[in-house]
Wavefront OBJ file of the C-alpha trace (Angstrom):
o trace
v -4.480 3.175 1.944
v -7.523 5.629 2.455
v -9.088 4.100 -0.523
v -8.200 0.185 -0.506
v -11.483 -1.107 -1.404
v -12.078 1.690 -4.727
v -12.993 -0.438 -7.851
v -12.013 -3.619 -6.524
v -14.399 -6.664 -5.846
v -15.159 -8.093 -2.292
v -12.809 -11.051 -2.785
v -9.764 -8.856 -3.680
v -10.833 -6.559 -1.346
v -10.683 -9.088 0.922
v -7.332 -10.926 0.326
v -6.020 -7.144 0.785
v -7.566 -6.220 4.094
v -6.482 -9.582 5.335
v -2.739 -9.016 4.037
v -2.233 -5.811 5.585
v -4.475 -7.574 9.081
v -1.044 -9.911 8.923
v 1.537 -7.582 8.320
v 0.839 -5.614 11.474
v 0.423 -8.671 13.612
v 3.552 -10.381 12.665
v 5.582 -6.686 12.812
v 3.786 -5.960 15.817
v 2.685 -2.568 14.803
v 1.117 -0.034 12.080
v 2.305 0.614 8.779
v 4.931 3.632 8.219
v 4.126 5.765 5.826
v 5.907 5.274 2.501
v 5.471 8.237 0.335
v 4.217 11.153 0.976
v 4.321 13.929 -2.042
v 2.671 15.006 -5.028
v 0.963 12.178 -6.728
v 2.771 13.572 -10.471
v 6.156 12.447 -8.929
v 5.588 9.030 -7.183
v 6.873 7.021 -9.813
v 9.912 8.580 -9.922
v 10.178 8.448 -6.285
v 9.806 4.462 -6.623
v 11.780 4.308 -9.150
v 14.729 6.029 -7.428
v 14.122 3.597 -4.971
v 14.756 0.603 -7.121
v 11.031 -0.217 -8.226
v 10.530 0.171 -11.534
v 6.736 0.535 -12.768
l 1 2 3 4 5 6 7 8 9 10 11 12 13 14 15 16 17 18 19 20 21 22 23 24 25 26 27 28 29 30 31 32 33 34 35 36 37 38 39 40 41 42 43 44 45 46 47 48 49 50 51 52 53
């Protein structure tokens, strides 16, 4: 999430910013880290995982 703003517009930027604001108040904490790898094998990862793209 280094990048959450790159090629997006204020407003989605925004609703974004103010998503992940929420998600650490109501969990009380940071995000965890959810992948971590080479970015030639992330789909794969997710998809292992369930989430297909």
């Amino acid at each position: 999430m280094d990048e959450v703003s790159t090629s997006l517009d204020s407003s989605m930027t925004y609703h974004i910013v103010n998503s992940l604001k929420q998600y650490v108040h109501i969990l009380n904490g940071t995000s965890q880290i959810v992948y971590q790898g080479p970015h030639e094998h992330v789909l794969e990862f997710f998809e292992s995982m369930g989430f297909k793209c």
